[in-house]
PyMOL Python script that loads the backbone (N, CA, C, O; Angstrom):
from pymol import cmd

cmd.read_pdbstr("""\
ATOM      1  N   UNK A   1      20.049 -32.952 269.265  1.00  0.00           N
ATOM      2  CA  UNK A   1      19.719 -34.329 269.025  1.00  0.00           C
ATOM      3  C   UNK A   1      19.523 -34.986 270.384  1.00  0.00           C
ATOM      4  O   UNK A   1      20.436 -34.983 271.209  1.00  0.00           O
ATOM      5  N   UNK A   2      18.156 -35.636 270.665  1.00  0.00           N
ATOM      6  CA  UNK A   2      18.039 -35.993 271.617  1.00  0.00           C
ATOM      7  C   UNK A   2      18.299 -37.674 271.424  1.00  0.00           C
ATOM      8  O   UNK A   2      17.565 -38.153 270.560  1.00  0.00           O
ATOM      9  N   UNK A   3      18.942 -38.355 271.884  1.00  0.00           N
ATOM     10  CA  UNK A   3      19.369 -39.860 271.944  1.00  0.00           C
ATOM     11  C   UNK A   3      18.380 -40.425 272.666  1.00  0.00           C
ATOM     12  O   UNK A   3      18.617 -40.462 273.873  1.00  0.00           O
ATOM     13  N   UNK A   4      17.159 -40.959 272.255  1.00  0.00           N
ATOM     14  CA  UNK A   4      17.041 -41.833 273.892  1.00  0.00           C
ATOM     15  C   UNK A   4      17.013 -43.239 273.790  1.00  0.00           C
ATOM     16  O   UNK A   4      16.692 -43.941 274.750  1.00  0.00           O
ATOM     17  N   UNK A   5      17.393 -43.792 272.462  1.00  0.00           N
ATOM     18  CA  UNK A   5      17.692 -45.342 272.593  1.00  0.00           C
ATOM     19  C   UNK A   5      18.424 -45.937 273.364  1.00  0.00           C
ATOM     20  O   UNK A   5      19.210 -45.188 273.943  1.00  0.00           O
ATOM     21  N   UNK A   6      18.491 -46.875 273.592  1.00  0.00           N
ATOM     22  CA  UNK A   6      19.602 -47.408 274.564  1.00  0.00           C
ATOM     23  C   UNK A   6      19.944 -49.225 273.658  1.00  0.00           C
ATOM     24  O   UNK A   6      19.059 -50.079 273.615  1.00  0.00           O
ATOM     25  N   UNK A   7      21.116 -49.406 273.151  1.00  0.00           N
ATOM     26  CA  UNK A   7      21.240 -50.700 273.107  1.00  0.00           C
ATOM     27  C   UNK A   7      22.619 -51.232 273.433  1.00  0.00           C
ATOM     28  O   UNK A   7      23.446 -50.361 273.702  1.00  0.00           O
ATOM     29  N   UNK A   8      23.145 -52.842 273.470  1.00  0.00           N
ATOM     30  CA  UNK A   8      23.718 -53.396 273.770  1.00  0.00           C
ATOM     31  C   UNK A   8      24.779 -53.551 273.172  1.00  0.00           C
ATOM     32  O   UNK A   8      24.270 -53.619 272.053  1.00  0.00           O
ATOM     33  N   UNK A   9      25.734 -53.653 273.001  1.00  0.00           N
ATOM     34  CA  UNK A   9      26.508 -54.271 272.104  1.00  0.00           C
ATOM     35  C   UNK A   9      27.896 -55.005 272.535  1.00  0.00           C
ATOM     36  O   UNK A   9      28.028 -54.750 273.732  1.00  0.00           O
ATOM     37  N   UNK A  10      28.394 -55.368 272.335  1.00  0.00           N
ATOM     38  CA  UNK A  10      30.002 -56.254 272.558  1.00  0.00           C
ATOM     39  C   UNK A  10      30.803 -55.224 272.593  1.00  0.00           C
ATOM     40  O   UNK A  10      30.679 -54.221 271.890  1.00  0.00           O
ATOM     41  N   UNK A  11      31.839 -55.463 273.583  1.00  0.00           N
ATOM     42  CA  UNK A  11      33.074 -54.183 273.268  1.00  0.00           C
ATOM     43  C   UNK A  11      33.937 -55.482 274.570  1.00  0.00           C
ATOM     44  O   UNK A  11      33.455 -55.751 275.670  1.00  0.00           O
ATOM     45  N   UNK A  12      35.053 -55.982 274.087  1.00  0.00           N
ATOM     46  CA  UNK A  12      35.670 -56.763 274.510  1.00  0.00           C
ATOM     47  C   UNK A  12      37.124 -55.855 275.461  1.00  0.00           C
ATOM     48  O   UNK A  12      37.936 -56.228 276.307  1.00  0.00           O
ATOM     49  N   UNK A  13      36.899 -54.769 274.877  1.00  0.00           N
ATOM     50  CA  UNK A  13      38.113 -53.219 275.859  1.00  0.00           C
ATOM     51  C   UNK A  13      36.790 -53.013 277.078  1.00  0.00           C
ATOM     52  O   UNK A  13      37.213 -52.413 278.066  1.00  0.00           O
ATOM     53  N   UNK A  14      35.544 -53.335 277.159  1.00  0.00           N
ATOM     54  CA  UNK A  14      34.967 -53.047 278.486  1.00  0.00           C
ATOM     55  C   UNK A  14      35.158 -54.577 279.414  1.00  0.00           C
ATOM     56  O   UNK A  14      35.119 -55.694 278.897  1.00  0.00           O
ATOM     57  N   UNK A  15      35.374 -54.288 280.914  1.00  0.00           N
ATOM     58  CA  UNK A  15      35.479 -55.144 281.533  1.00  0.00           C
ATOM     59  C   UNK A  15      33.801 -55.882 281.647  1.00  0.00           C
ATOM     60  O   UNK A  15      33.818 -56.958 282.244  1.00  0.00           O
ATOM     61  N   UNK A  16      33.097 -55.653 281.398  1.00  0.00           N
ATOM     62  CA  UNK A  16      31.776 -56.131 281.444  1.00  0.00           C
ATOM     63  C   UNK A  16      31.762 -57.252 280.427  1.00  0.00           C
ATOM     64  O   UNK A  16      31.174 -58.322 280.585  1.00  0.00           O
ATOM     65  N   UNK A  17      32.570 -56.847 279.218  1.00  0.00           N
ATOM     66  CA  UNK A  17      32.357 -57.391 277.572  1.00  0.00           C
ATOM     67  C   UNK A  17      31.370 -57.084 277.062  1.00  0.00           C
ATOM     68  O   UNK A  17      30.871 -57.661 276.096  1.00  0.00           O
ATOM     69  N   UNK A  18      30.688 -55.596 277.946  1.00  0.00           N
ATOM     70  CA  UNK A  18      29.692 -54.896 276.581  1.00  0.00           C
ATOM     71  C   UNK A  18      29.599 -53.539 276.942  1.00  0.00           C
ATOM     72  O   UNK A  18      29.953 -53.149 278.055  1.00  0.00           O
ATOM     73  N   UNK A  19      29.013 -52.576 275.818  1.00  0.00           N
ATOM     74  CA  UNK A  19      28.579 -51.585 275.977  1.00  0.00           C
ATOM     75  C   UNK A  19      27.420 -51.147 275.702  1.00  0.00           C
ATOM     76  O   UNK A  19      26.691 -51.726 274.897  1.00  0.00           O
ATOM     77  N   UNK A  20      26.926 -49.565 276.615  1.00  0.00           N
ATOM     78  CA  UNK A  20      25.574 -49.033 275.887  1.00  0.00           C
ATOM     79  C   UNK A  20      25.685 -48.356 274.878  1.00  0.00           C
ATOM     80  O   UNK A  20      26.860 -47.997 274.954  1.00  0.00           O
ATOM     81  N   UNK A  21      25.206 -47.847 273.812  1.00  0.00           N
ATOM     82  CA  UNK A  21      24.900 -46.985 272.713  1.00  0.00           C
ATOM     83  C   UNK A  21      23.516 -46.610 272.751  1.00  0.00           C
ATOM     84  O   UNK A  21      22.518 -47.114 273.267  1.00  0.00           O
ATOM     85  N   UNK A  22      23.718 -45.646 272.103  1.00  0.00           N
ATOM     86  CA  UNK A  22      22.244 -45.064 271.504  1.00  0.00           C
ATOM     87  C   UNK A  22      21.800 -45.260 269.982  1.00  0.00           C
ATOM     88  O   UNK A  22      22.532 -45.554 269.037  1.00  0.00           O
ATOM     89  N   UNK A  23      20.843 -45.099 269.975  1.00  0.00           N
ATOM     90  CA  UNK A  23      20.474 -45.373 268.332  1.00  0.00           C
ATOM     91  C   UNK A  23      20.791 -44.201 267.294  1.00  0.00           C
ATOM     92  O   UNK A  23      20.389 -44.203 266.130  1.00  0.00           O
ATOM     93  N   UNK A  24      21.724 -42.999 267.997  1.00  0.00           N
ATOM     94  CA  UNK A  24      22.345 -42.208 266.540  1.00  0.00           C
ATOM     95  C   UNK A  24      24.128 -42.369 266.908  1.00  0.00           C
ATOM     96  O   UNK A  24      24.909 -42.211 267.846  1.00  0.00           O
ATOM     97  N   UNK A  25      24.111 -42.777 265.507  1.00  0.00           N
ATOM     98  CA  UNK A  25      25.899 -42.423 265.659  1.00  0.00           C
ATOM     99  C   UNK A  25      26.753 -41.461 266.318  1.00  0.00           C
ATOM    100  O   UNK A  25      27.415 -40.575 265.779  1.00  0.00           O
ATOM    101  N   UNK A  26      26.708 -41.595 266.915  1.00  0.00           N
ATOM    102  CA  UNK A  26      27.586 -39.972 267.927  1.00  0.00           C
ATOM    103  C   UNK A  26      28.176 -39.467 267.349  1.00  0.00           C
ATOM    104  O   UNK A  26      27.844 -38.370 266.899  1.00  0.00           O
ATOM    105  N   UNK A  27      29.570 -40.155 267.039  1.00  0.00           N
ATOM    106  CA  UNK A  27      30.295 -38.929 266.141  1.00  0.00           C
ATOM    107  C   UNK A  27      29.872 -38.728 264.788  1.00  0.00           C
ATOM    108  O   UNK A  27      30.834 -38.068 264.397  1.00  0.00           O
ATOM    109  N   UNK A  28      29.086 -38.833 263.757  1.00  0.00           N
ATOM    110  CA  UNK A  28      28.818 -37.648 263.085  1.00  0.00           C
ATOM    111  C   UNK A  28      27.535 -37.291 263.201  1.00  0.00           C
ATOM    112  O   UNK A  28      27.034 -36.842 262.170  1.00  0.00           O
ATOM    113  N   UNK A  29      26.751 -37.367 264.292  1.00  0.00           N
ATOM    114  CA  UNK A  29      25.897 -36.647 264.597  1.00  0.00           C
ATOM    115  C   UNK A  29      26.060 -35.283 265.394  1.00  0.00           C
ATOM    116  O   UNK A  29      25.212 -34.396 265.488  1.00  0.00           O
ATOM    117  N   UNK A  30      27.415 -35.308 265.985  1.00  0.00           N
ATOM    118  CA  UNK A  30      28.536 -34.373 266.409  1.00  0.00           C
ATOM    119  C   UNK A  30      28.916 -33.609 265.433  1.00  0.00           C
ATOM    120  O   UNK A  30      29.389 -32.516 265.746  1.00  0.00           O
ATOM    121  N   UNK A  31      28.815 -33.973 263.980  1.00  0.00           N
ATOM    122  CA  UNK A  31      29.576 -32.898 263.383  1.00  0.00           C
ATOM    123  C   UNK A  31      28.385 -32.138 262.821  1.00  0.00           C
ATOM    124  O   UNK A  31      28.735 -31.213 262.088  1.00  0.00           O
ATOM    125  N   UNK A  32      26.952 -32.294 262.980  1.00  0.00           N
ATOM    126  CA  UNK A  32      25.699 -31.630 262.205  1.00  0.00           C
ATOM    127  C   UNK A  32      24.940 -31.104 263.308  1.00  0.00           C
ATOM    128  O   UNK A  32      24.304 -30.082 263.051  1.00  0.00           O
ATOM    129  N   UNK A  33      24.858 -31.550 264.445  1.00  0.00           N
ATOM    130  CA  UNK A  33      24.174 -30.904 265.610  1.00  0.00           C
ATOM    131  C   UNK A  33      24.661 -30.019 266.477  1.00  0.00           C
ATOM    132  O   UNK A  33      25.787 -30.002 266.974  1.00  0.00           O
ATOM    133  N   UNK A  34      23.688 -29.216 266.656  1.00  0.00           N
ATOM    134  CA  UNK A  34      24.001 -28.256 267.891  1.00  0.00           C
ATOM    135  C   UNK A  34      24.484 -28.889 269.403  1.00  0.00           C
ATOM    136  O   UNK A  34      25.369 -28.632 270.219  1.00  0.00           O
ATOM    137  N   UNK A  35      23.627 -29.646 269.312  1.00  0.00           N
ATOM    138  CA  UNK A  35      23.739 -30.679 270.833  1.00  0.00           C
ATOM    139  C   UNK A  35      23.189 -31.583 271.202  1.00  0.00           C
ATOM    140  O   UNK A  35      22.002 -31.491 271.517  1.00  0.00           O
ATOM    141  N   UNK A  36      23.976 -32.931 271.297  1.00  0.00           N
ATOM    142  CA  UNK A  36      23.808 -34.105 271.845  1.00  0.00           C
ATOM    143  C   UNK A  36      23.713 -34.681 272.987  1.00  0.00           C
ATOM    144  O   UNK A  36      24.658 -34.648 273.774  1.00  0.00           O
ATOM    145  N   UNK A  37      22.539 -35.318 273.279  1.00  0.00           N
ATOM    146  CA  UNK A  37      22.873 -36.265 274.288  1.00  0.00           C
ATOM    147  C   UNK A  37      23.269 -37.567 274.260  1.00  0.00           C
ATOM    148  O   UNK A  37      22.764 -38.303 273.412  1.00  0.00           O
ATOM    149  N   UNK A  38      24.391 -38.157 275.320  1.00  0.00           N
ATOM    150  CA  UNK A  38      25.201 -39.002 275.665  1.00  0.00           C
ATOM    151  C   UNK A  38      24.469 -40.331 276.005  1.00  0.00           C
ATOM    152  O   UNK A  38      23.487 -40.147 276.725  1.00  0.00           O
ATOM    153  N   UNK A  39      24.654 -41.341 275.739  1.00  0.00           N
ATOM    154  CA  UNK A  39      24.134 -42.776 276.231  1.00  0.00           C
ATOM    155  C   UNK A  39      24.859 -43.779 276.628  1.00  0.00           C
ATOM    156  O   UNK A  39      25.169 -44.604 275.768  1.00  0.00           O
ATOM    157  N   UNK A  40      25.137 -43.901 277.468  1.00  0.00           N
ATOM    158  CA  UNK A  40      24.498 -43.782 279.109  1.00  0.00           C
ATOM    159  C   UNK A  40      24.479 -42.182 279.564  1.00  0.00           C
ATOM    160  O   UNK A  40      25.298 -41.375 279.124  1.00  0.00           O
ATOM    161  N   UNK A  41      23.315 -41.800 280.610  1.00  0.00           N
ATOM    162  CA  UNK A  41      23.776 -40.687 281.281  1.00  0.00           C
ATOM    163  C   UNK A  41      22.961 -39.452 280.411  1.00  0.00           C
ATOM    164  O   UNK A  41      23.048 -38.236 280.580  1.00  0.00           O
ATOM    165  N   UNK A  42      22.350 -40.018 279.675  1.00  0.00           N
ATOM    166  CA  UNK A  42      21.824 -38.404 278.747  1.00  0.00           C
ATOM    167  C   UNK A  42      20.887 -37.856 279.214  1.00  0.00           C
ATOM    168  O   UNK A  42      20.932 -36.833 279.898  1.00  0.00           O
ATOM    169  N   UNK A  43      19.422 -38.781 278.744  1.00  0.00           N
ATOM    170  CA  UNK A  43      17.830 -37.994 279.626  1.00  0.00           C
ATOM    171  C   UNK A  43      17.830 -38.781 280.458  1.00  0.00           C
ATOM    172  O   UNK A  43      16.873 -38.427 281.147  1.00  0.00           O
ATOM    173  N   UNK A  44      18.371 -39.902 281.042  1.00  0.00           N
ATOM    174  CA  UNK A  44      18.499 -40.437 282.166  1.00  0.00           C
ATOM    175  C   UNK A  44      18.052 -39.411 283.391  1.00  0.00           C
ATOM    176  O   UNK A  44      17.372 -39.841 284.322  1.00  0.00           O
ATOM    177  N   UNK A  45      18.337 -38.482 283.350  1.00  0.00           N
ATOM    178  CA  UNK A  45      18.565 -37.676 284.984  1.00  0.00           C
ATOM    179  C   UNK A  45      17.517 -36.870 284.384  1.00  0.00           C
ATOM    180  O   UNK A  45      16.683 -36.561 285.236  1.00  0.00           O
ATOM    181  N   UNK A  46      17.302 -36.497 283.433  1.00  0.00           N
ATOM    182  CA  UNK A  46      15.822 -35.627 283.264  1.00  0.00           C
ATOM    183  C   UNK A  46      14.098 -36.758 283.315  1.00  0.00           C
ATOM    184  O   UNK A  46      12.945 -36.511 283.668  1.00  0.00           O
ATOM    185  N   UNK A  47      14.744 -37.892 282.800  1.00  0.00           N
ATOM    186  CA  UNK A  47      13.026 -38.350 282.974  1.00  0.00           C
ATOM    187  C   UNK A  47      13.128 -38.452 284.425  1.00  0.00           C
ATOM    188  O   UNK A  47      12.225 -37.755 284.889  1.00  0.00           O
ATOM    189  N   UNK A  48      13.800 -38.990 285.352  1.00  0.00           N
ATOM    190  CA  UNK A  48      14.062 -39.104 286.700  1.00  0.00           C
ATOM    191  C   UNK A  48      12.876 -37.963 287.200  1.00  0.00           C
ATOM    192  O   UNK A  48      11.690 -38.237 287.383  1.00  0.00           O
ATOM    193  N   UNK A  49      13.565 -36.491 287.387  1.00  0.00           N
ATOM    194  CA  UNK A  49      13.542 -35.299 287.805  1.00  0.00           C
ATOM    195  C   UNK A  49      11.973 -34.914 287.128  1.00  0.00           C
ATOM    196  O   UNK A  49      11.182 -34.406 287.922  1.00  0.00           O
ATOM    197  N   UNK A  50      11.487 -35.139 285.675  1.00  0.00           N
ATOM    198  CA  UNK A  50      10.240 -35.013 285.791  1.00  0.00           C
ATOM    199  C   UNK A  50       9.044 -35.782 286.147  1.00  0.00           C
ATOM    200  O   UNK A  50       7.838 -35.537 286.179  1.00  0.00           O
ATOM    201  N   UNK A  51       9.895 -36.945 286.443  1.00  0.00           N
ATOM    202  CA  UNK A  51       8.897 -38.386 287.063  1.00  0.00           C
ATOM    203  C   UNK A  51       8.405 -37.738 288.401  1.00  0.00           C
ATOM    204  O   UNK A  51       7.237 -37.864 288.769  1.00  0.00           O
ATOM    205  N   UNK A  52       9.461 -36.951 289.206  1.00  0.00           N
ATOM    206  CA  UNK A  52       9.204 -36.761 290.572  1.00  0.00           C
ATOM    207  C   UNK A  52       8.787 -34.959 290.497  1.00  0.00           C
ATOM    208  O   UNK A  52       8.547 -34.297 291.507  1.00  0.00           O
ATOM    209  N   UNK A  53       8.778 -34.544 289.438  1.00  0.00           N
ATOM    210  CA  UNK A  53       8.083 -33.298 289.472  1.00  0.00           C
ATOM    211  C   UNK A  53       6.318 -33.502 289.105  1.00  0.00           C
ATOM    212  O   UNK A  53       5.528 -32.734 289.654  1.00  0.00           O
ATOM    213  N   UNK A  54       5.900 -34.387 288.326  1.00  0.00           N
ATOM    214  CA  UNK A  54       5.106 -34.470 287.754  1.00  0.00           C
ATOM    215  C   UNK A  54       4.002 -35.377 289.332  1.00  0.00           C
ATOM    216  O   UNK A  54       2.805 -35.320 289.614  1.00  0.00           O
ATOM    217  N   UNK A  55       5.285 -36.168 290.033  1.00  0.00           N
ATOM    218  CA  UNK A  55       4.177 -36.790 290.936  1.00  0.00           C
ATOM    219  C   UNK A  55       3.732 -35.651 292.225  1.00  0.00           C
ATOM    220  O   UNK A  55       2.666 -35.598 292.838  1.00  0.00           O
ATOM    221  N   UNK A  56       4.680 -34.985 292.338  1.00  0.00           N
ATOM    222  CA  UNK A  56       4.249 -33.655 293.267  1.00  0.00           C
ATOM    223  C   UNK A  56       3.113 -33.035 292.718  1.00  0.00           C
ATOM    224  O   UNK A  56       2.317 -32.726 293.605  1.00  0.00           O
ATOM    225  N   UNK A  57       2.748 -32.743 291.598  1.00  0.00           N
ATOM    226  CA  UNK A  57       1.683 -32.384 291.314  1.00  0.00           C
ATOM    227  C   UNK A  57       0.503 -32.773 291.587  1.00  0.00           C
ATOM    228  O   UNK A  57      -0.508 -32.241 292.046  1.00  0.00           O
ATOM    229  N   UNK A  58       0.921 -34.239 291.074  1.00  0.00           N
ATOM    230  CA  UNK A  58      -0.342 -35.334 291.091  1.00  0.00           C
ATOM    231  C   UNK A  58      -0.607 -34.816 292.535  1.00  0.00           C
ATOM    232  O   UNK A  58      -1.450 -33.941 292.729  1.00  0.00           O
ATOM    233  N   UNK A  59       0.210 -35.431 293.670  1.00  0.00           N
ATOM    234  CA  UNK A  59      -0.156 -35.057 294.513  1.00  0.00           C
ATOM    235  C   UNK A  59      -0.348 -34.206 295.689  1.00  0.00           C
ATOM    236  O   UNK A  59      -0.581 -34.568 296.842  1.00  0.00           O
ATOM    237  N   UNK A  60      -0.125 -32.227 294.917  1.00  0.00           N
ATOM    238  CA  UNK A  60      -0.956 -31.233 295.496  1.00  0.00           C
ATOM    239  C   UNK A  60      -1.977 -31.512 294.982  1.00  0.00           C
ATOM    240  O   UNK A  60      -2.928 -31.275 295.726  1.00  0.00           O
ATOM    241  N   UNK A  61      -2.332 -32.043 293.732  1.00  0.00           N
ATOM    242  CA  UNK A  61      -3.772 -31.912 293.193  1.00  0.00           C
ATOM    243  C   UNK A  61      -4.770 -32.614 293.761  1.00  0.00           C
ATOM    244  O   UNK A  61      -5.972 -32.372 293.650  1.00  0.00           O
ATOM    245  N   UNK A  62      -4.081 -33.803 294.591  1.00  0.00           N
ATOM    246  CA  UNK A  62      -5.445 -35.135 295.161  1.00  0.00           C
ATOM    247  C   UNK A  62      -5.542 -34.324 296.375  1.00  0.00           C
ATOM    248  O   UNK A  62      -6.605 -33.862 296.792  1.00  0.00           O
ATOM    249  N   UNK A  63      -4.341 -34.154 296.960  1.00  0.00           N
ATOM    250  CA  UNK A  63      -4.630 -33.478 297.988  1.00  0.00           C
ATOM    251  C   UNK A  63      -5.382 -32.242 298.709  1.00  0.00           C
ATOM    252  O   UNK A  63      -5.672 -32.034 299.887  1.00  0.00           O
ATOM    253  N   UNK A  64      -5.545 -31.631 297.720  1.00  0.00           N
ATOM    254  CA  UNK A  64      -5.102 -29.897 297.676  1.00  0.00           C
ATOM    255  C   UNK A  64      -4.830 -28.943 298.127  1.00  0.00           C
ATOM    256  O   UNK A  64      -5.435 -27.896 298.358  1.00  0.00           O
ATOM    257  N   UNK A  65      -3.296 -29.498 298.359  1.00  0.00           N
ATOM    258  CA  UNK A  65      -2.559 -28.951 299.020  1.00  0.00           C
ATOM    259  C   UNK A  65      -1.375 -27.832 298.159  1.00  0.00           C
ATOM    260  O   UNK A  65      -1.681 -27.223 297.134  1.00  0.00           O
ATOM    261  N   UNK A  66      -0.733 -27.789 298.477  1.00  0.00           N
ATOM    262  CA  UNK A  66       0.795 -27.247 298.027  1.00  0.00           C
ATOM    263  C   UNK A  66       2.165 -27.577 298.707  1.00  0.00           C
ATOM    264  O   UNK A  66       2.676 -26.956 299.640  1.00  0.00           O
ATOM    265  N   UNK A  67       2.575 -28.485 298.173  1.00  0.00           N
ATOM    266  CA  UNK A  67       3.576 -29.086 298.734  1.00  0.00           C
ATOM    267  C   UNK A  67       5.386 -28.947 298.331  1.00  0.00           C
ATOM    268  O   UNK A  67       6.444 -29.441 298.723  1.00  0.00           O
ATOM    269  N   UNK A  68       4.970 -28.067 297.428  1.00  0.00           N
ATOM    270  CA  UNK A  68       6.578 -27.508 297.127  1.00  0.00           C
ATOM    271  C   UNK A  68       6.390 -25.720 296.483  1.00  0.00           C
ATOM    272  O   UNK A  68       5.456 -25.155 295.914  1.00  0.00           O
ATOM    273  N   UNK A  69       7.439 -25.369 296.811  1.00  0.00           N
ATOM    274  CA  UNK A  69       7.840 -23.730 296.478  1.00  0.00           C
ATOM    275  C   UNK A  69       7.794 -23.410 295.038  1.00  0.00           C
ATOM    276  O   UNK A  69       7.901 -22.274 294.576  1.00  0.00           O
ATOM    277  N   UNK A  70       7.591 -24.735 294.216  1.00  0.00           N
ATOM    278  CA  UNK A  70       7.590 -23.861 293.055  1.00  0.00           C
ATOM    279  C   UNK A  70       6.327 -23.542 292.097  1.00  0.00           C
ATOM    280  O   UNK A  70       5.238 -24.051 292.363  1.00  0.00           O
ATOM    281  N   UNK A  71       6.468 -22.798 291.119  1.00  0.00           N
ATOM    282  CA  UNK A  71       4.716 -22.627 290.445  1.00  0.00           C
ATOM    283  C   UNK A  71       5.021 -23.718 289.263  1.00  0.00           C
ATOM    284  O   UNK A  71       6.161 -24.174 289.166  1.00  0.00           O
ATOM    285  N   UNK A  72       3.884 -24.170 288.279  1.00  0.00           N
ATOM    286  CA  UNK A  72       4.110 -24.467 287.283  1.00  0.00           C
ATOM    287  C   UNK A  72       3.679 -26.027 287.327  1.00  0.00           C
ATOM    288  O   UNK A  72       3.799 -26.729 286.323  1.00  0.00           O
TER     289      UNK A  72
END
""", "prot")
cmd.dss("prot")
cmd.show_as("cartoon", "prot")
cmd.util.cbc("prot")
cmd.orient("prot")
């Protein structure tokens, strides 16, 4: 289960007076899935990582060059 909603809500135990959630219930989406991601912190670090894989491309391709070790 991939989570990628993100919303707001009140939680008066956080010092902020709110929290993030995602748009599936965690715990019993925990009891039917293989594997969840967490909100905050889930694809967070993967769209990141393909934002900056995807612009290396872009730019061996304008360039045409090769600018990192890996294929793909």
């Amino acid at each position: 289960m991939i989570d990628v909603g993100t919303n707001r809500i009140d939680d008066p135990d956080d010092p902020r007076g709110y929290r993030f959630v995602g748009d599936v219930d965690f715990e019993s989406a925990l009891q039917v899935a293989g594997a969840i991601t967490k909100v905050p912190g889930g694809v967070g670090p993967m769209t990141i990582s393909m934002l900056l894989a995807n612009t290396m491309k872009a730019a061996e391709r304008f360039s045409g060059m090769t600018l990192s070790d890996t294929e793909g």
